[in-house]
C-alpha positions as CSV (number, residue, x, y, z in Angstrom):
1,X,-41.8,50.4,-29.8
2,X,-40.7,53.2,-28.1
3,X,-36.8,53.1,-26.9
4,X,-35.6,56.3,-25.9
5,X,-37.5,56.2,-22.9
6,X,-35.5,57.9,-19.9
7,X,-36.3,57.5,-16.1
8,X,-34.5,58.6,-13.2
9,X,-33.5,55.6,-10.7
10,X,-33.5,56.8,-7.1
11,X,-30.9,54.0,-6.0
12,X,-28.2,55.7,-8.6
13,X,-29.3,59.4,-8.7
14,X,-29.6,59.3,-12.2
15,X,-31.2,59.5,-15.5
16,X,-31.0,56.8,-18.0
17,X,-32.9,54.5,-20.5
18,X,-35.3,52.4,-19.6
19,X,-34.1,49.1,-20.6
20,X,-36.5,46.2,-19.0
21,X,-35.3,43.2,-17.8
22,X,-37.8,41.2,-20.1
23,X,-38.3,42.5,-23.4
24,X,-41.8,44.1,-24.5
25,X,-42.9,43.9,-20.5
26,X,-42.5,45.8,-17.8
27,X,-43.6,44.9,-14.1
28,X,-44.2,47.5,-11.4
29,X,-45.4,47.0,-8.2
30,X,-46.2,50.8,-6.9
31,X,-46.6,50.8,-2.4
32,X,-50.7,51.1,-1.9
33,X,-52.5,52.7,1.0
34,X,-52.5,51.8,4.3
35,X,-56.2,52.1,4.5
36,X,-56.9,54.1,8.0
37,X,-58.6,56.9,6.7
38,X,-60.2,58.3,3.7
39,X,-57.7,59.5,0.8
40,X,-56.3,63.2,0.8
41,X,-54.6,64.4,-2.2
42,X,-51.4,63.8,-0.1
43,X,-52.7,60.2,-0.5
44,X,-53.3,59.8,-3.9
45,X,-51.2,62.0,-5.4
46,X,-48.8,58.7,-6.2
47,X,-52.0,56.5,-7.8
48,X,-51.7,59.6,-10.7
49,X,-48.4,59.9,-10.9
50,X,-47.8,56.2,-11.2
51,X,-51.1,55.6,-13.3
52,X,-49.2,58.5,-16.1
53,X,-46.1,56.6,-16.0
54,X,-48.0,53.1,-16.8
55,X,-50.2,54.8,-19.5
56,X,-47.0,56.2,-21.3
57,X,-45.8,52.9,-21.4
58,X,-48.2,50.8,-22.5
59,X,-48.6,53.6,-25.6
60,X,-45.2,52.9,-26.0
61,X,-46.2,49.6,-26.8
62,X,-45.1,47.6,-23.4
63,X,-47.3,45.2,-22.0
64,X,-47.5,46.0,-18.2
65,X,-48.4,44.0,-15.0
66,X,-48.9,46.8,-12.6
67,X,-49.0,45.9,-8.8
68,X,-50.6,48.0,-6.1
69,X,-51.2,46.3,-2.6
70,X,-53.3,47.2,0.4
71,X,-52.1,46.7,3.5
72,X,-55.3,46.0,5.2
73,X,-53.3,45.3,9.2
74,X,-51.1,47.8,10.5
75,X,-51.2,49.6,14.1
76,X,-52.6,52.5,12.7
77,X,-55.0,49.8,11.3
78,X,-55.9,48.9,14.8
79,X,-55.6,52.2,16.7
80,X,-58.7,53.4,14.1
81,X,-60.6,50.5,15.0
82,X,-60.2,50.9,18.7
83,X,-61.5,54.7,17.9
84,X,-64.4,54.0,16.0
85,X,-65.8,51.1,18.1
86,X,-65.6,48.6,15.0
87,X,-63.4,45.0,14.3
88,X,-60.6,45.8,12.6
89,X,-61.3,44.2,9.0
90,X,-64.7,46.3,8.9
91,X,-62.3,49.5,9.3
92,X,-60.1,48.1,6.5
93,X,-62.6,47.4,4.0
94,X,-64.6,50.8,4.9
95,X,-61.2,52.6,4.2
96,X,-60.4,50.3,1.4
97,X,-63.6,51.2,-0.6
98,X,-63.2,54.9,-0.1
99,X,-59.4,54.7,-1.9
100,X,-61.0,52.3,-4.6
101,X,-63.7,55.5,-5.2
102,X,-61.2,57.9,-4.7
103,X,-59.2,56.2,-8.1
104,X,-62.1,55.5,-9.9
105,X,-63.0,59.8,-9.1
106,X,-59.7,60.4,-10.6
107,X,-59.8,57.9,-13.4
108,X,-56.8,56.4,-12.1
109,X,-56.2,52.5,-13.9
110,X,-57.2,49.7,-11.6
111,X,-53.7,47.9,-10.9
112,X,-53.8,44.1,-13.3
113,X,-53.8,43.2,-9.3
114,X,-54.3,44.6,-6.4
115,X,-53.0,42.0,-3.1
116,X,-54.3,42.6,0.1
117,X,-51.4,41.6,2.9
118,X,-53.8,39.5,4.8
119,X,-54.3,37.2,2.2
120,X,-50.6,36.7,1.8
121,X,-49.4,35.2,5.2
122,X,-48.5,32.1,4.1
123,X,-45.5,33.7,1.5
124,X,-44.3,35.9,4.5
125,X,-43.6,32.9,6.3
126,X,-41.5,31.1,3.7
127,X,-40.1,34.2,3.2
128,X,-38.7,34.2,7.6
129,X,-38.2,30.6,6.9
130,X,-35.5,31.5,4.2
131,X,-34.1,34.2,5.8
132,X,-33.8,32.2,9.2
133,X,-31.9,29.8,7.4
134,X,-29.4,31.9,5.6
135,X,-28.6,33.8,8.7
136,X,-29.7,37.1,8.4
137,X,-32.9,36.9,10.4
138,X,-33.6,35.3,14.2
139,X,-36.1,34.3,16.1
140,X,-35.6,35.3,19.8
141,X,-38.3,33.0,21.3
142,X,-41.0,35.5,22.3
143,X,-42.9,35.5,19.1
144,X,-41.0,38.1,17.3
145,X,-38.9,37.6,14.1
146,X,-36.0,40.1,13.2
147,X,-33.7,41.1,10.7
148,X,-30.0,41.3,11.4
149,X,-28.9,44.6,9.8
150,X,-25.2,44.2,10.8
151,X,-25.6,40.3,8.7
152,X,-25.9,41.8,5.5
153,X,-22.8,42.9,2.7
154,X,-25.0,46.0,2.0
155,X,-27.6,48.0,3.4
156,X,-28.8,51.5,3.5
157,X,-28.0,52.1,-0.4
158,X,-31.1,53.9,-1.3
159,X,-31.0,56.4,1.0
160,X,-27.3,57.0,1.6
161,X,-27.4,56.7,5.4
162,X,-24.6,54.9,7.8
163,X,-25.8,52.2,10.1
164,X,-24.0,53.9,12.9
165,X,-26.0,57.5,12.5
166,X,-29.8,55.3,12.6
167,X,-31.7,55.4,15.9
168,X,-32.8,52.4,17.6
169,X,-35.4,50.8,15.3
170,X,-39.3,51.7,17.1
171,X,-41.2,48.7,16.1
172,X,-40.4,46.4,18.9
173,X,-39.1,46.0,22.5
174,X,-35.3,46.4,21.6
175,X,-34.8,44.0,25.0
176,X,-34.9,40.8,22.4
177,X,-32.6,42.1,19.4
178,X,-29.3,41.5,18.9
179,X,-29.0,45.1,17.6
180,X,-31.5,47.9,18.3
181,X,-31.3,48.9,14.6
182,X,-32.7,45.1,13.5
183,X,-36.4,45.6,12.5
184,X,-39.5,43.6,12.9
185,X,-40.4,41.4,10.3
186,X,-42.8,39.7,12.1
187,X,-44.5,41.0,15.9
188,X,-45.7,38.7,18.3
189,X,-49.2,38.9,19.4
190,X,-50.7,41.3,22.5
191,X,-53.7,40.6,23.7
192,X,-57.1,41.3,21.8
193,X,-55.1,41.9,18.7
194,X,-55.6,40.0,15.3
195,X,-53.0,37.3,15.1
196,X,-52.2,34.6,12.6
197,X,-49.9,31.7,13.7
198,X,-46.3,30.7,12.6
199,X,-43.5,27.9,13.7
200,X,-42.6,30.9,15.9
201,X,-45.9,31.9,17.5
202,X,-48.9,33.8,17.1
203,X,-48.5,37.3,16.0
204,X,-48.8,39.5,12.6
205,X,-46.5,41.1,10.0
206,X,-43.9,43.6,10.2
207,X,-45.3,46.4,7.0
208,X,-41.3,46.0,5.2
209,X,-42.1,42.2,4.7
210,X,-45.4,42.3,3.5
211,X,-44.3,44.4,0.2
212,X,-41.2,42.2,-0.2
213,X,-43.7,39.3,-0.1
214,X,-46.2,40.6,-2.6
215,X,-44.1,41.8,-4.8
216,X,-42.1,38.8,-5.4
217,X,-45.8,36.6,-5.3
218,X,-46.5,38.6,-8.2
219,X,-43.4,40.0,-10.0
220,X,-41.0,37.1,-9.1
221,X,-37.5,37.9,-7.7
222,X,-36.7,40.7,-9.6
223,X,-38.9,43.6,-11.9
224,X,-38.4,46.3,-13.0
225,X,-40.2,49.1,-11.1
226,X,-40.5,49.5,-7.4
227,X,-42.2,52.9,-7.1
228,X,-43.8,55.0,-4.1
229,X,-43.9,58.2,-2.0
230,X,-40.7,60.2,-0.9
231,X,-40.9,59.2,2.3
232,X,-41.2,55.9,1.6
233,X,-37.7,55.6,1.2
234,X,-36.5,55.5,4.3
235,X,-37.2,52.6,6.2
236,X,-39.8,51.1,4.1
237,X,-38.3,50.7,1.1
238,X,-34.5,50.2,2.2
239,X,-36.2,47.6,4.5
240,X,-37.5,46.1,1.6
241,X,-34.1,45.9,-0.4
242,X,-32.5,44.3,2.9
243,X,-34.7,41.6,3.6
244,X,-35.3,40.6,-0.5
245,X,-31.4,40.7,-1.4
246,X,-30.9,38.8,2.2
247,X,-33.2,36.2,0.9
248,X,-31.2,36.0,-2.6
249,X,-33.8,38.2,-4.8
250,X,-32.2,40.9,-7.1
251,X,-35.8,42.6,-6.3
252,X,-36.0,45.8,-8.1
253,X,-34.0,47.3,-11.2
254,X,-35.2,50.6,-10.6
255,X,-36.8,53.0,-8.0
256,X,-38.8,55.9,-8.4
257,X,-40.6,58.4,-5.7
258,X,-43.2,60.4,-6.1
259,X,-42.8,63.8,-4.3
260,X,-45.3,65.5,-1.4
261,X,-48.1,67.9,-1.8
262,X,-47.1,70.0,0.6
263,X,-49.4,73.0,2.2
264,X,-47.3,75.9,3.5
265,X,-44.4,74.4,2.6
266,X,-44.7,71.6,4.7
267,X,-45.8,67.5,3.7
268,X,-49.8,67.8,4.6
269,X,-50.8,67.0,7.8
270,X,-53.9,65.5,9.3
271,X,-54.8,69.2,10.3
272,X,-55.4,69.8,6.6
273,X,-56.4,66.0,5.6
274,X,-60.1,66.3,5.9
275,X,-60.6,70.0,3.8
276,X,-58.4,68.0,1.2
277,X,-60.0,64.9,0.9
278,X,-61.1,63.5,-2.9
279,X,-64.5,63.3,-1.5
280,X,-64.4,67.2,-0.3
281,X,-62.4,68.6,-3.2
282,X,-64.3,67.3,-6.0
283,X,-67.5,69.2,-4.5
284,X,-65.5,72.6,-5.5
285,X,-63.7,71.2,-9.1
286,X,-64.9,67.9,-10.9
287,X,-62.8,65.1,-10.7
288,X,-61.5,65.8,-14.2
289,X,-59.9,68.6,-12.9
290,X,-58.8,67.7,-10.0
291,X,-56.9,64.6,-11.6
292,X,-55.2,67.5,-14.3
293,X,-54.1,69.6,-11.0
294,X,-52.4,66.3,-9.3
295,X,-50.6,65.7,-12.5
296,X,-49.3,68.9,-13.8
297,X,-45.8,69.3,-12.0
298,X,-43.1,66.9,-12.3
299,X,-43.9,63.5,-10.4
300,X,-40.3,64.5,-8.4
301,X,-41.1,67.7,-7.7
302,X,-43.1,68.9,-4.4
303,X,-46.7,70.4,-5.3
304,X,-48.0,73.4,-3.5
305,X,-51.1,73.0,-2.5
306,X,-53.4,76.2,-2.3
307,X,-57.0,76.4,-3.6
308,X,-56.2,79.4,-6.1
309,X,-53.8,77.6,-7.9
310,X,-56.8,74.5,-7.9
311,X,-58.9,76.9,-9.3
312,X,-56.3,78.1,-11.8
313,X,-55.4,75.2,-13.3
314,X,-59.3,74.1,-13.4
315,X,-60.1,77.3,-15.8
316,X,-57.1,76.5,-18.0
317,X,-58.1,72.7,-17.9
318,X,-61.5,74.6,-19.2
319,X,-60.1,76.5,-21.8
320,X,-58.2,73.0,-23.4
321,X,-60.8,70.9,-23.1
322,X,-63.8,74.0,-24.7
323,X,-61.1,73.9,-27.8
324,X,-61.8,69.8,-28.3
325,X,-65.6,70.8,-27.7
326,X,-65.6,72.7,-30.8
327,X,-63.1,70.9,-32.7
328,X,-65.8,68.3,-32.2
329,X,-68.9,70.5,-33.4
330,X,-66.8,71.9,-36.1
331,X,-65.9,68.6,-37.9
332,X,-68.4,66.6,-37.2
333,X,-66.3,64.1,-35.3
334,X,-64.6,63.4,-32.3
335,X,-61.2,64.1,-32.2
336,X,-58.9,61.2,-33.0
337,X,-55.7,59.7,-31.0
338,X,-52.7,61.0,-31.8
339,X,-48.9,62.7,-30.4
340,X,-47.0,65.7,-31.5
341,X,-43.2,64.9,-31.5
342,X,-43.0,67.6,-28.9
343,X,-45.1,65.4,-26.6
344,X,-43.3,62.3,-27.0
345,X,-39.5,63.7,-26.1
346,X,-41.5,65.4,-22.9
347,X,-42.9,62.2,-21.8
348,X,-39.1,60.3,-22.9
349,X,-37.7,62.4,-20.5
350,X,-38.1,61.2,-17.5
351,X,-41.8,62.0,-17.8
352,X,-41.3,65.6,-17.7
353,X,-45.1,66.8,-17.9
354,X,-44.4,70.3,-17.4
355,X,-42.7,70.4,-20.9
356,X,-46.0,68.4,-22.0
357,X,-48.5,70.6,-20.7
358,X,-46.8,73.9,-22.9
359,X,-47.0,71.7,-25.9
360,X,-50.9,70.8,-25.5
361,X,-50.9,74.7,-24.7
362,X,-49.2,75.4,-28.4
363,X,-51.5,72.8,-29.6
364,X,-54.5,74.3,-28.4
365,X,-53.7,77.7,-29.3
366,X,-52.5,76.4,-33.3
367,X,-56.0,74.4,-33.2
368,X,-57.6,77.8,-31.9
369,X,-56.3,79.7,-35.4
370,X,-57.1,77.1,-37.3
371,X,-60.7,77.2,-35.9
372,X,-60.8,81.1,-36.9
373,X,-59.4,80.0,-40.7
374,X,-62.2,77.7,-40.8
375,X,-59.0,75.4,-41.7
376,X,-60.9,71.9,-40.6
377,X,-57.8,69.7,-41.4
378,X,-55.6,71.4,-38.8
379,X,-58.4,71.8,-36.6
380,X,-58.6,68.0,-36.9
381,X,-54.9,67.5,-36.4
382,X,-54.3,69.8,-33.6
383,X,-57.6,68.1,-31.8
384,X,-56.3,64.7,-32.0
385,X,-52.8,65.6,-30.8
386,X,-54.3,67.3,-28.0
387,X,-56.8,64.3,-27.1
388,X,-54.2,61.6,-27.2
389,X,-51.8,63.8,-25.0
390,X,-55.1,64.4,-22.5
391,X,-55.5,60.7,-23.0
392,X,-52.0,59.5,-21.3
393,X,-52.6,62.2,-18.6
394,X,-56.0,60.3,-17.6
395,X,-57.5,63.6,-18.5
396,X,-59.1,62.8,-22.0
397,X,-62.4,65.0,-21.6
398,X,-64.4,62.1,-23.4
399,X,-63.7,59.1,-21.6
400,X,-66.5,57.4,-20.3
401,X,-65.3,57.7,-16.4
402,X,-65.9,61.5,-17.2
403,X,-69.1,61.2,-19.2
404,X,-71.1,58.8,-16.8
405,X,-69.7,59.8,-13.3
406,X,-72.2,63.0,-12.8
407,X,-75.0,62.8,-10.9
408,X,-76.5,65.1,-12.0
409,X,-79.4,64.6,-14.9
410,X,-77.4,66.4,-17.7
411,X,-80.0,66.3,-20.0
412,X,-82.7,68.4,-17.5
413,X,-79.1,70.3,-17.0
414,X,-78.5,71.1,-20.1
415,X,-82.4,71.9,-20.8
416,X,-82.8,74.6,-18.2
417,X,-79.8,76.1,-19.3
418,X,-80.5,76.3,-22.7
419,X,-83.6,78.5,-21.3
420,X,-82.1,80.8,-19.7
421,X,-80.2,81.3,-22.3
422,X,-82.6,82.1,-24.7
423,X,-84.3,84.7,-22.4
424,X,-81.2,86.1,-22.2
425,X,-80.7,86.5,-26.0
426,X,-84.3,88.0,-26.0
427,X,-83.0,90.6,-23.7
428,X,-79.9,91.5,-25.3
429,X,-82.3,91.7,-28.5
430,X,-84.6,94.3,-27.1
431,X,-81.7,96.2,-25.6
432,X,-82.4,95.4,-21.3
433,X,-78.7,94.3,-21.4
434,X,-79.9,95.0,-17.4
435,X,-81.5,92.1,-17.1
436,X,-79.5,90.2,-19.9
437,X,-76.6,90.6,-17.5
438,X,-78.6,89.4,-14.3
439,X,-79.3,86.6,-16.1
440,X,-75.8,85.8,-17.1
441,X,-74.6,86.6,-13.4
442,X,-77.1,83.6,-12.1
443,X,-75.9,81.1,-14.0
444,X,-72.7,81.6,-13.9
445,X,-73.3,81.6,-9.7
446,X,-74.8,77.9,-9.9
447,X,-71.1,77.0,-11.0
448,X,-72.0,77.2,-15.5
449,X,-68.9,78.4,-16.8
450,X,-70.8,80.5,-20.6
451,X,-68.3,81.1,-23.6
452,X,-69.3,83.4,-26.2
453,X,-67.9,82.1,-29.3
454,X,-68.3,82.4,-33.6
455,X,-71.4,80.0,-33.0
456,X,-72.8,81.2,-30.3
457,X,-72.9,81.1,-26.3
458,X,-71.6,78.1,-25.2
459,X,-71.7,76.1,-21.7
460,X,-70.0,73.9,-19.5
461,X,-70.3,72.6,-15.7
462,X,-67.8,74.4,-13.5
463,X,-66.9,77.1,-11.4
């Protein structure tokens, strides 16, 4: 196994080795959607980081219980459902199914579970229960259940904030705390909302409680991963440490955020959410490459979004994965599993994939010479160094998510284009490079990205 793995722990601001708390296993529970709306690439963006950080692992021989609820009742929950004329739960599953397809487009690992907060009422409520009777939560007699921030020894560690600098919390009428800054862990029912009831009334969760209750359902009282967007930090995740620690969890050992996309330098916005859906974008790149784009910078670092640099990091993805093709032809094999040294120190450190992506670009262009050389045991060794990295970046060219989730009829495909081609050779061979060109120029307009290489003219779907 693996030990020099190093990950950066938002609650200390540092870098250091990953030690789990059980050894050989690893539990994560990773914030899920809020499902409102179909997935943007703001979305998801944390499904790929996340789903890189859980693949590394388990090839560093952990055995991983990854967590990723849905939080399937929320306001924004209920304002959708009041827009589109439909019962709430019908908006949640719709919403639901479109983030499931929006992982599966990316090849992103379904979580070992995946809790919806809805089914998890009962575990809240014990949860109140304990934190009633310890003191640090109240019960003003209207339905509502809160925390009392100024109750606990610490709060506010993650994100470095004073109590005195917060704004009143918005998430109740502030007429029934104690302290404005308490929050909501459970909100009394309005009329024609969903409600479920409790030893304090009808009404539903508070979002902070629901994690703290699924998480500890499935991971017990403390793990070893907690992980999530930036701005998840603050109050979701602070909330989160309050109520567990109040309750007498240790809750999480470490925490790690996932930064933005960001569009003109700014976190996407719903103005930009529907151009940059998974379901929009993959009509322009396949999902292959889309999920290679998500993945390439730093998971702390924000990612410009701009469709050039989509379409830039497609044709490179191109380029890597036309080297394995013809790896592939060349031996008479498929390329093998393996990891450079380079690779593995990347990935140690703090899952710098960056440095990763330079050494699958050495790789490639070794495997490249090698190729030339006619040199079929490096071609061999680079391939299946270059696979297995693709492999832990979701992005291995052969996996079957990638092979099968076309719908187009590659075989007719790959028929008609083979066609063409050969007129086009018969042109070229009687000198009308004129209409050997034309020929090119239309294929390459229905999106066929043509290589000329050693053993010909080669093809591949993209633009």
């Amino acid at each position: 196994m693996t030990s020099q793995l190093k990950l950066y722990n938002t609650a200390d601001r540092r870098i250091s080795e990953f030690k789990p708390l059980v050894p050989g296993k690893v539990g994560i529970y990773l914030c899920g959607a809020t499902v409102q709306a179909n997935p943007h690439i703001g979305h998801i963006r944390s499904g790929v980081n996340f789903d890189i950080l859980r693949r590394w692992m388990i090839a560093c021989g952990y055995e991983v219980t990854f967590i990723r609820n849905v939080t399937d009742i929320d306001d924004k929950i209920l304002q959708k459902a009041e827009l589109e004329g439909a019962p709430w739960w019908a908006i949640a599953m719709k919403y639901e199914r479109a983030f499931t397809e929006g992982y599966r487009i990316l090849n992103v690992m379904p979580p070992t579970y995946e809790p919806r907060a809805t089914g998890h009422i009962t575990q809240m409520i014990t949860l109140m229960e304990q934190l009633i009777a310890s003191g640090h939560a109240y019960a003003p007699g209207n339905g509502d259940v809160y925390l009392e921030v100024r109750s606990l020894k610490r709060y506010l560690t993650l994100s470095n904030q004073k109590l005195e600098d917060l704004q009143p919390a918005g998430d109740a009428d502030t007429t029934h705390k104690k302290d404005p800054r308490d929050f909501a862990l459970w909100k009394a029912a309005k009329p024609g909302e969903p409600f479920w009831p409790t030893p304090w009334g009808n009404g539903r969760p508070g979002w902070h409680l629901e994690c703290s209750a699924m998480a500890h359902a499935y991971l017990g009282e403390a793990f070893d991963i907690h992980g999530g967007g930036l701005d998840l930090i603050f109050p979701h995740h602070e909330n989160e440490i309050a109520q567990s620690e109040a309750a007498g969890y240790d809750f999480a050992n470490i925490w790690m955020h996932n930064a933005w996309v960001t569009a003109s330098g700014e976190k996407m916005s719903k103005s930009l959410g529907n151009s940059l859906q998974v379901i929009e974008l993959i009509k322009r790149v396949r999902g292959i490459e889309l999920r290679w784009y998500l993945g390439s910078a730093h998971y702390r670092s924000m990612l410009e979004f701009s469709f050039e640099a989509l379409e830039e990091s497609s044709v490179n993805f191109r380029r890597i994965e036309g080297f394995l093709q013809r790896a592939k032809e060349a031996t008479g094999a498929l390329p093998d599993f393996d990891l450079s040294d380079e690779f593995r120190m990347a990935m140690n450190d703090d899952l710098a994939v960056p440095t990763a992506l330079a050494d699958i670009s050495e790789l490639v262009k070794l495997g490249n010479t090698a190729l030339g050389n006619n040199n079929l045991l490096e071609v061999a060794r680079y391939a299946s160094q270059v696979r297995g990295a693709l492999f832990i970046l979701g992005c291995d060219p052969f996996d079957e998510i990638f092979a099968t989730g076309s719908t187009l009829n590659e075989e007719l495909v790959g028929k008609l284009v083979e066609l063409a081609l050969e007129q086009r050779t018969e042109a070229r061979a009687r000198k009308d490079f004129a209409a050997a060109d034309a020929i090119r120029d239309q294929i390459q307009a229905l999106g066929i990205a043509l290589e000329d290489t050693p053993q010909g003219v080669r093809w591949s779907v993209g633009k």
